[in-house]
C-alpha positions in Angstrom: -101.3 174.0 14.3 -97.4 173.7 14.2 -95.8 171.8 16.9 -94.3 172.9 19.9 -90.3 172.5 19.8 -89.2 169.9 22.8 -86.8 173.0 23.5 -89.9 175.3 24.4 -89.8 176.6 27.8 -92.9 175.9 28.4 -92.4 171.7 27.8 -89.0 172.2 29.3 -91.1 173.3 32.8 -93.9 170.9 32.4 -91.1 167.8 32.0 -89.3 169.3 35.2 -92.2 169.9 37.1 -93.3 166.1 36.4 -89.7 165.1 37.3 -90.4 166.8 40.3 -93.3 164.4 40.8 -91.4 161.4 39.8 -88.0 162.3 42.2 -90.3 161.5 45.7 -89.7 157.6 44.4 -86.6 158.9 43.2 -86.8 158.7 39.9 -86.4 161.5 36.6 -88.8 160.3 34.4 -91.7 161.9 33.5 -93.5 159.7 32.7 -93.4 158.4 35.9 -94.3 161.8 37.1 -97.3 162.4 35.1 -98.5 158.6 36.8 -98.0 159.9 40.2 -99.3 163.2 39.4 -102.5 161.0 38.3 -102.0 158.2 41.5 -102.9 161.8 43.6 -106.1 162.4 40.9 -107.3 159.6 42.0 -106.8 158.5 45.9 -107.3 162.0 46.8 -108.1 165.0 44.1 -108.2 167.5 46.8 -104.7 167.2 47.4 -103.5 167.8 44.0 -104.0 171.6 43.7 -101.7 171.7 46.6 -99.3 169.4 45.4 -99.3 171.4 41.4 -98.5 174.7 44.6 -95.9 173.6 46.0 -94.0 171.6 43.0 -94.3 174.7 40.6 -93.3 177.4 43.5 -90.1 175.0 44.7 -89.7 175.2 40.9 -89.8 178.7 40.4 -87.8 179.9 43.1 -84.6 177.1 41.8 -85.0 179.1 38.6 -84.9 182.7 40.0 -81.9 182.0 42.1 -79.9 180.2 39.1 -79.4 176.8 40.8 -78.2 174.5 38.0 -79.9 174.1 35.3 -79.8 170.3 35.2 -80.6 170.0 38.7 -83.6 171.9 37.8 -84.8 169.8 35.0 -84.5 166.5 36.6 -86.8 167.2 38.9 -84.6 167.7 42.2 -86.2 171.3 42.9 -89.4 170.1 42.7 -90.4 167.3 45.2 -90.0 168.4 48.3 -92.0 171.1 47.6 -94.9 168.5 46.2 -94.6 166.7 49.5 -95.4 170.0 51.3 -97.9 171.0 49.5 -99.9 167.7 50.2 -99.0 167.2 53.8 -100.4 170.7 54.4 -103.3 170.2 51.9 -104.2 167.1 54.2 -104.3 169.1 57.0 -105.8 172.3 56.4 -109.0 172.8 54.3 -108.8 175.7 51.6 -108.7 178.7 52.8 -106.4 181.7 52.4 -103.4 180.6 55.1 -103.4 177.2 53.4 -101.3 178.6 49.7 -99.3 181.4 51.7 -98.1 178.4 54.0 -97.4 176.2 50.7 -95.8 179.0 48.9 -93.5 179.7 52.0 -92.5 175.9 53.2 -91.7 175.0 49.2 -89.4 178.3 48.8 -88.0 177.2 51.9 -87.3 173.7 50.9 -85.2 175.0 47.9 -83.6 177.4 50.1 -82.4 174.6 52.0 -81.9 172.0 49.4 -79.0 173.9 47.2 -76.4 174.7 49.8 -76.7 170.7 50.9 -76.5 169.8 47.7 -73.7 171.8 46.8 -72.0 170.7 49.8 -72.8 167.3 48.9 -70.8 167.5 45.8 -67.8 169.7 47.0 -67.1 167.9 50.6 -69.4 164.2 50.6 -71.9 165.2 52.8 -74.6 162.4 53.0 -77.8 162.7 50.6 -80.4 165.3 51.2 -83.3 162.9 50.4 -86.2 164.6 51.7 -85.3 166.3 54.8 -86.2 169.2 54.1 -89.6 168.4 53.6 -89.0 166.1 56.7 -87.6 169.3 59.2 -89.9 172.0 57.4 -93.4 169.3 58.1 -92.4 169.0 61.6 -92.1 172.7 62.1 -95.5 173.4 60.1 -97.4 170.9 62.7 -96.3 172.1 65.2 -97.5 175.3 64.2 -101.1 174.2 63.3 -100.8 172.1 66.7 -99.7 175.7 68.9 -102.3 177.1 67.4 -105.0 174.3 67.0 -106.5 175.3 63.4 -108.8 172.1 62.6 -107.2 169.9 60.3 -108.8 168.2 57.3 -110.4 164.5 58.0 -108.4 162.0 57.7 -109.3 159.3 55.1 -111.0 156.2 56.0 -108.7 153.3 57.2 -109.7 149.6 56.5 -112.1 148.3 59.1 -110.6 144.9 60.6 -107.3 143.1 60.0 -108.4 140.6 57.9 -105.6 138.1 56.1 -107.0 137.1 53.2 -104.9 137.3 50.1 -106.5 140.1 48.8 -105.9 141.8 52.0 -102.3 141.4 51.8 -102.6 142.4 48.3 -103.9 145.6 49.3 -102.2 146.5 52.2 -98.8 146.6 49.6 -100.2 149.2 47.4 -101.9 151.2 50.3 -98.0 151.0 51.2 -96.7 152.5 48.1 -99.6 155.1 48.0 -98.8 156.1 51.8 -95.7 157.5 50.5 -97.1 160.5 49.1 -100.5 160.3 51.7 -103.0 157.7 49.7 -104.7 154.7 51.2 -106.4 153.8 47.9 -104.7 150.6 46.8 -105.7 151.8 43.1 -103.6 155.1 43.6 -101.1 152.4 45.0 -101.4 150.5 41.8 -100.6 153.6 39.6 -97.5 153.8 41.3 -96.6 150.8 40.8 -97.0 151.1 36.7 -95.1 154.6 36.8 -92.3 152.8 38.8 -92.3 149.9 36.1 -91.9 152.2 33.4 -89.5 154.1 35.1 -87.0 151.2 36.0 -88.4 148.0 36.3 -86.0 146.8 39.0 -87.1 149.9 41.1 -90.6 148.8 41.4 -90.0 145.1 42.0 -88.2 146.9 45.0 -90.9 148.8 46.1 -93.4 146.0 46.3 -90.2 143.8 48.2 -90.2 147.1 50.9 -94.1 147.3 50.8 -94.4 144.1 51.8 -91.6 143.6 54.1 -93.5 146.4 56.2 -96.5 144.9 56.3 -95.2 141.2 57.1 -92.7 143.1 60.1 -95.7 144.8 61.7 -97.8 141.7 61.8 -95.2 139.8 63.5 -94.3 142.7 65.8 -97.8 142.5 66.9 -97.9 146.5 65.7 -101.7 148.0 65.1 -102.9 145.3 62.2 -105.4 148.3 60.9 -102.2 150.5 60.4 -100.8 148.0 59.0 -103.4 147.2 56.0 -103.5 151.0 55.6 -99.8 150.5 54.4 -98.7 152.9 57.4 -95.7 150.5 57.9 -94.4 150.0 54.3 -94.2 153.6 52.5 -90.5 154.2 54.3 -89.3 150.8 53.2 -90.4 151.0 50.0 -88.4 154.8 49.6 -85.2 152.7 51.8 -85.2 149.9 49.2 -85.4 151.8 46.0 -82.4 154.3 47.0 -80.3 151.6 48.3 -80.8 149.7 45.3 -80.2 152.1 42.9 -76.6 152.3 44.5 -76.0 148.7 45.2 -76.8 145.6 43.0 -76.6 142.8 45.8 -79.8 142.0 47.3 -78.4 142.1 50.9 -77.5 145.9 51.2 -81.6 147.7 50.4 -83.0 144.5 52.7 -81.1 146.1 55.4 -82.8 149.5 54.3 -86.1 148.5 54.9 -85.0 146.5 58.1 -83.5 149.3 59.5 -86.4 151.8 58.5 -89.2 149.7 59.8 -87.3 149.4 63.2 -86.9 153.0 63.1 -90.2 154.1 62.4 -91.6 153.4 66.2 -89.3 155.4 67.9 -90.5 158.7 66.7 -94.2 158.1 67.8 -92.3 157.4 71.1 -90.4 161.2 70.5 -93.7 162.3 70.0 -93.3 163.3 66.2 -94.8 162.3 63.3 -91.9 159.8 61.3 -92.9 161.2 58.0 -90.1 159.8 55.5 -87.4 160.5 58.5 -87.4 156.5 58.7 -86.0 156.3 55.6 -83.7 158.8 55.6 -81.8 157.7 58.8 -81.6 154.6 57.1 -79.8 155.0 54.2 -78.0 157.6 56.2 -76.9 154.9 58.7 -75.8 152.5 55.5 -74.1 155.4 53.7 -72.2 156.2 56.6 -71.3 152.9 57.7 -69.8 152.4 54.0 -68.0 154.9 53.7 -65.9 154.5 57.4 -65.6 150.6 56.1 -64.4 152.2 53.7 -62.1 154.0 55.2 -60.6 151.6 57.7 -60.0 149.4 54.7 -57.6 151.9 53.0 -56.2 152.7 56.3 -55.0 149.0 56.8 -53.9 148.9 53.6 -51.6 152.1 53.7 -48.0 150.7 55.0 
């Protein structure tokens, strides 16, 4: 049978769409992708239909409206629609509403992704990151809240608070798993490889975040059993590997997951689910603080 040429467009969308995968840690490779893609196969299979949903549609809808090509095949029209897709898979079971509402969040999320990213490029705006998948979850559960359809069970948390060092152990994977809704610490695991073959400085990042959620929340006296769930690490983890694929000192992404861990308990006190706002707001609040540095700098400068 004669081979496929890597310029087929059907390996050119299966590359993208595992970009797509890969880009919720940030990353473009696909290889990475296909690891998280298989990180959801095993901590929760029943998300993954949902996830394939939402990816391929956020996909699809980048491609009909002719947002740039590259953009496209790195994988940046492609998460925020996975992250729909399993938020909503979590919460509903399968019935008809649930791929109408993962068709119409993920188109929505591209919708809202180009004209940020374009004015990103054109006049600096700050990062998009995930907020769309951030601002389009927060309007979807409020939706299923208003009009009370039963959610999906939520998985099984660890029992009792225990500190062994296996514990610990687990509790950083469950955080890199939480990222994309997993409490299996072998999921958790699986992320970790696709990050190490990714960029091996990103994943030695993710397990610094990880952990520096879980060792915060201990010694903020926070819920210990959300804390070995990994509840408190998934937002550091995304804070540190963003920051520290911009800067190379160590100080600049340990404020990132500072800041996104202290961030985090305010929006259960707003009432809202955090999500991956945490993280956002973070590197936000670095980014912007840069830049008017930045600024004041040249301003003294200038005679």
């Amino acid at each position: 049978m004669p081979r496929l040429p890597t310029s087929h467009p059907a390996l050119q969308s299966l590359r993208a769409l595992l970009c797509g995968f890969a880009q919720i840690f940030l990353q473009q490779s696909p290889g990475c992708g296909a690891l998280v893609l298989l990180a959801i196969l095993i901590g929760a299979p029943e998300l993954l239909p949902g996830a394939l949903l939402g990816g391929l549609t956020s996909m699809w809808v980048a491609q009909r409206r002719g947002y740039p090509p590259t953009d496209i095949a790195i994988g940046l029209y492609g998460y925020n629609g996975v992250l729909l897709g399993l938020l909503l898979s979590l919460k509903l079971p399968w019935t008809p509403l649930l791929p109408v509402l993962i068709v119409a969040s993920a188109t929505l999320s591209s919708l809202l992704l180009a004209p940020w990213m374009r004015r990103m490029r054109q006049h600096g705006w700050l990062p998009a990151f995930t907020f769309p998948f951030v601002l389009l979850g927060w309007l979807l559960l409020a939706l299923l809240a208003q009009l009370e359809l039963s959610a999906a069970p939520p998985a099984n948390a660890p029992d009792a608070p225990a500190l062994s060092l296996l514990q610990l152990i687990l509790a950083v994977l469950r955080g890199l798993g939480q990222v994309i809704f997993l409490d299996s610490p072998l999921a958790g695991l699986c992320l970790l490889f696709g990050l190490r073959l990714a960029d091996g400085r990103m994943a030695l990042w993710a397990l610094l975040g990880s952990s520096g959620g879980f060792a915060l929340a201990l010694f903020s006296g926070w819920p210990g059993v959300g804390a070995l769930a990994g509840l408190y690490g998934y937002n550091a983890t995304l804070a540190a590997i963003a920051l520290a694929q911009v800067h190379r000192n160590l100080w600049v992404p340990a404020l990132g997951i500072l800041l996104a861990l202290l961030l985090q308990p305010g929006f259960s006190a707003l009432g809202l689910p955090a999500l991956t706002m945490p993280f956002i707001l973070a590197c936000w609040l670095i980014r912007a603080g840069a830049q008017s540095w930045q600024q004041a700098v040249r301003n003294s400068a200038a005679p």
